[in-house]
C-alpha positions, 0 to 999 in steps of 0.5 A: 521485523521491521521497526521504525525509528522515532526520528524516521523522516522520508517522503512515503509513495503509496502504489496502488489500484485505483479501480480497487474500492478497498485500496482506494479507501485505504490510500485515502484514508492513511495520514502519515504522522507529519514527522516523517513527511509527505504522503505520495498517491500513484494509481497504478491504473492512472500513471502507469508511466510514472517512474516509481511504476517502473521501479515497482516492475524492475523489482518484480513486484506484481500489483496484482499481488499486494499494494507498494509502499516506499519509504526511505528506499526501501520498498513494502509489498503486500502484509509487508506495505500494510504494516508498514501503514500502521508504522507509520500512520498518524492515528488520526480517524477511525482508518489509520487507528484502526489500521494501527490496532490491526496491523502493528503486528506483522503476524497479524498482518500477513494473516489478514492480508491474503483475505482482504487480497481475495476481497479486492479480487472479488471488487473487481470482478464485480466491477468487470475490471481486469487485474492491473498485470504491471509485471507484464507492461512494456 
């Protein structure tokens, strides 16, 4: 289980796809309690040359599989980053109490995850967008 400590502080990098409207809301919407830090956009379609992109590939974590969270050196992929969010959100606004609400639980996090993955493949394929497949970039 992860657990955040009342005291935590540490800049938070959110990784995520930029062509995607549902990760957009999402990274958007989250505000990160002003104890712990700064909140950190990368679109991953936008700065696929950013360092924290190379990082997220030398660890072997494939976008096209969930959305990156990085806090304290520790890096959150997929249900994992989610609940992670709802840690460490502000509880500001109708996102982060929602997200809050949903996702403290890490079961019910892993439970929803893999739908609202398939929603976001969807989105795309509407839009006519390629998945990211950072895993296979040079």
């Amino acid at each position: 289980m992860i657990s955040i400590p009342g005291d935590a502080k540490g800049d938070v990098w959110f990784v995520y796809d930029g062509d995607c409207p549902i990760c957009t809301t999402a990274a958007t919407a989250l505000e990160i309690r002003q104890a712990i830090s700064n909140l950190h956009l990368v679109n991953a379609r936008k700065e696929g040359d950013h360092p924290l992109m190379q990082e997220v590939k030398a660890k072997g974590l494939n976008l096209d599989e969930g959305m990156v969270i990085k806090f304290q050196d520790t890096y959150y992929h997929g249900a994992d980053a989610l609940h992670i969010m709802a840690l460490l959100g502000s509880g500001h606004g109708w996102f982060n109490r929602m997200n809050a609400w949903l996702f403290r639980s890490k079961t019910a996090s892993a439970i929803c995850y893999p739908p609202m993955r398939a929603a976001r493949n969807f989105a795309l394929r509407l839009k006519g967008v390629s998945q990211l497949r950072n895993l296979e970039q040079q």
